[in-house]
C-alpha positions in Angstrom: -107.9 -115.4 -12.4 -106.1 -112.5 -13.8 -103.1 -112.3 -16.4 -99.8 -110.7 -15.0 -96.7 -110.3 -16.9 -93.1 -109.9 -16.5 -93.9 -106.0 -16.0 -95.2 -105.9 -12.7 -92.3 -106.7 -11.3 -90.6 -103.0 -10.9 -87.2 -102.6 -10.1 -83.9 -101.4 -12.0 -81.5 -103.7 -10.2 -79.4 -105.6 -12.6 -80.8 -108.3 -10.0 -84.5 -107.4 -11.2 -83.0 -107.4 -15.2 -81.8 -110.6 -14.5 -84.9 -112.0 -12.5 -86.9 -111.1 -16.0 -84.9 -112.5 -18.3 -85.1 -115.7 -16.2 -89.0 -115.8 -16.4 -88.8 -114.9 -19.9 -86.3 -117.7 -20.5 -88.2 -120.2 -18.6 -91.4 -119.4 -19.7 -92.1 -121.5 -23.0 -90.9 -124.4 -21.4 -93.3 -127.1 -20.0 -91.2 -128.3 -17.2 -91.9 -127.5 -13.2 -90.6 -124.2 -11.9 -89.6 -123.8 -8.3 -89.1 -120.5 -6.4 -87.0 -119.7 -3.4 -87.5 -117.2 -1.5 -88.4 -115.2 1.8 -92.1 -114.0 2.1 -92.9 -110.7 0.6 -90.1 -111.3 -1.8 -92.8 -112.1 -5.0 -93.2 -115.4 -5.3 -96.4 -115.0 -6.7 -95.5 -112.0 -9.4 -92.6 -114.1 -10.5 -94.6 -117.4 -11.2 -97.7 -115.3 -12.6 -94.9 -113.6 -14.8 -93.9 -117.0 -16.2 -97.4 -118.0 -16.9 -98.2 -114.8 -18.7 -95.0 -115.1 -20.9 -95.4 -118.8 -21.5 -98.7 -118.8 -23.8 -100.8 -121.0 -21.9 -104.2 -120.6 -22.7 -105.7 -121.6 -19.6 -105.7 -119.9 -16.7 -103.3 -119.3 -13.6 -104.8 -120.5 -10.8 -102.6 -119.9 -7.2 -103.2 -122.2 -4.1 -101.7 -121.8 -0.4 -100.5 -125.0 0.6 -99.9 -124.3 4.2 -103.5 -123.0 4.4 -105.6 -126.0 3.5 -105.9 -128.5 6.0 -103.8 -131.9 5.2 -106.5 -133.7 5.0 -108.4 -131.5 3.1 -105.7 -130.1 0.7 -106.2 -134.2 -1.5 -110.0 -132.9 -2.6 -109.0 -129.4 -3.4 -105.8 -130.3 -5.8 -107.8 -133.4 -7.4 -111.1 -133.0 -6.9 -113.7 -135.7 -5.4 -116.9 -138.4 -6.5 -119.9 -137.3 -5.2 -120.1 -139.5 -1.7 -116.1 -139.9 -1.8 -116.5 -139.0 2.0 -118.4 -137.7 4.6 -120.3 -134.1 3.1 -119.1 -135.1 -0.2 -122.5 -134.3 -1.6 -121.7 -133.4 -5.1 -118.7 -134.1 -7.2 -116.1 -131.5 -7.1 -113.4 -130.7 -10.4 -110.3 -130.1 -8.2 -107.8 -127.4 -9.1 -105.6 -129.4 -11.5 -108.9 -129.6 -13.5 -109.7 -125.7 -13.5 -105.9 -125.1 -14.3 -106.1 -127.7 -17.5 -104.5 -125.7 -20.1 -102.7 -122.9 -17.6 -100.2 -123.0 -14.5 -101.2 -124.4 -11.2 -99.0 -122.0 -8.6 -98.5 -124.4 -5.5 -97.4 -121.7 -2.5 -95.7 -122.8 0.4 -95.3 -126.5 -1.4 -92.3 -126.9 2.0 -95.7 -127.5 3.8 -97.3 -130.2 2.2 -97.7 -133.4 3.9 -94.9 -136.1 2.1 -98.4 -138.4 0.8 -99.6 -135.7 -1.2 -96.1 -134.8 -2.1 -95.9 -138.5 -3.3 -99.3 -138.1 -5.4 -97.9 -134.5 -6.9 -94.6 -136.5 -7.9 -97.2 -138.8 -9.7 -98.6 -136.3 -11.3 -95.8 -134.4 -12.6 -94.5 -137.8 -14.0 -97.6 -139.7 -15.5 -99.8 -136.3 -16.5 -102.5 -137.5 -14.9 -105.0 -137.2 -12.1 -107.2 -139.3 -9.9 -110.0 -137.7 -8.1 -110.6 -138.7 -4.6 -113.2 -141.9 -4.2 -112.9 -142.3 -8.4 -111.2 -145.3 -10.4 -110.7 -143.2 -13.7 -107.8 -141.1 -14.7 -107.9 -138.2 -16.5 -105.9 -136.7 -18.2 -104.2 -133.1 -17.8 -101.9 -129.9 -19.2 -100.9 -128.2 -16.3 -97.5 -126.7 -15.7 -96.6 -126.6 -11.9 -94.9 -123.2 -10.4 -94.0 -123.8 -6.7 -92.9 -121.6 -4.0 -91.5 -121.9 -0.7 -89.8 -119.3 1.6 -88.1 -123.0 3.0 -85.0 -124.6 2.4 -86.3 -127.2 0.7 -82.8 -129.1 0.1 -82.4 -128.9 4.0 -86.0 -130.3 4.3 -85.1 -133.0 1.8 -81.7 -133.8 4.3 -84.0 -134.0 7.5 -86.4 -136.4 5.9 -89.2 -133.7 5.7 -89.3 -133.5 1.9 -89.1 -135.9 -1.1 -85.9 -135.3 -2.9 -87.5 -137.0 -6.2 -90.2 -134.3 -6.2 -87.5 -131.4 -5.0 -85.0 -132.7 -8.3 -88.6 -132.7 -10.1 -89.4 -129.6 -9.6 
């Protein structure tokens, strides 16, 4: 995973001086970010931008959340006990474990399913994680940056997003 900072994102704009004095103000905070906008708008730069700025030691670590499978995308945020479920053949860390330390980008969050959206929530309040088919918590520092190109507060009206994770992040 590779560092980024605030100077990737070119532009003169008094919109783009504003956008980077944003990440720059956000940055050393540990609370969730979430970003707003279209696709091909930089999502991505902007929350690389804030982990780069922040100081985090560990390492940014992006996921897709609309291109993971629901029933798949559990396993690959927490990770999984060897025999947790069918193929589980080895244990598995779970990206929340290789982000410990760094920032955890969560693209697209407007398509994850509302259970995982209830075990994020968890996370983001208790700091910890559960891996699939385990019964120990661990422990974890990972700041959360999530994107959508959704409305999310028009998903949260229609029923199709949790407002206490929208107002969380």
């Amino acid at each position: 995973y590779q560092r980024h900072n605030t100077s990737e994102i070119i532009g003169g704009s008094e919109k783009t001086r504003q956008l980077k004095q944003l990440i720059t103000q956000f940055a050393p905070s540990r609370a969730s970010v979430l970003v707003e906008g279209e696709s091909g708008t930089g999502k991505e730069l902007v929350a690389r931008g804030i982990h780069q700025a922040s100081g985090r030691t560990g390492p940014f670590v992006p996921i897709n959340c609309g291109a993971i499978a629901p029933e798949l995308l559990e396993s690959e945020l927490f990770g999984h006990t060897s025999g947790a479920f069918t193929g589980a053949k080895k244990s598995r860390e779970g990206l929340f474990r290789v982000a410990n330390g760094g920032t955890l980008f969560l693209d697209e969050i407007g398509e994850m399913p509302l259970s995982m959206q209830a075990s994020l929530l968890r996370v983001l309040e208790q700091r910890t994680i559960r891996p699939v088919g385990s019964e120990r918590e661990i422990s974890i520092d990972v700041r959360i940056v999530a994107a959508t190109n959704r409305n999310l507060q028009e998903e949260v009206n229609q029923g199709n997003f949790r407002s206490d994770l929208y107002y969380r992040l």
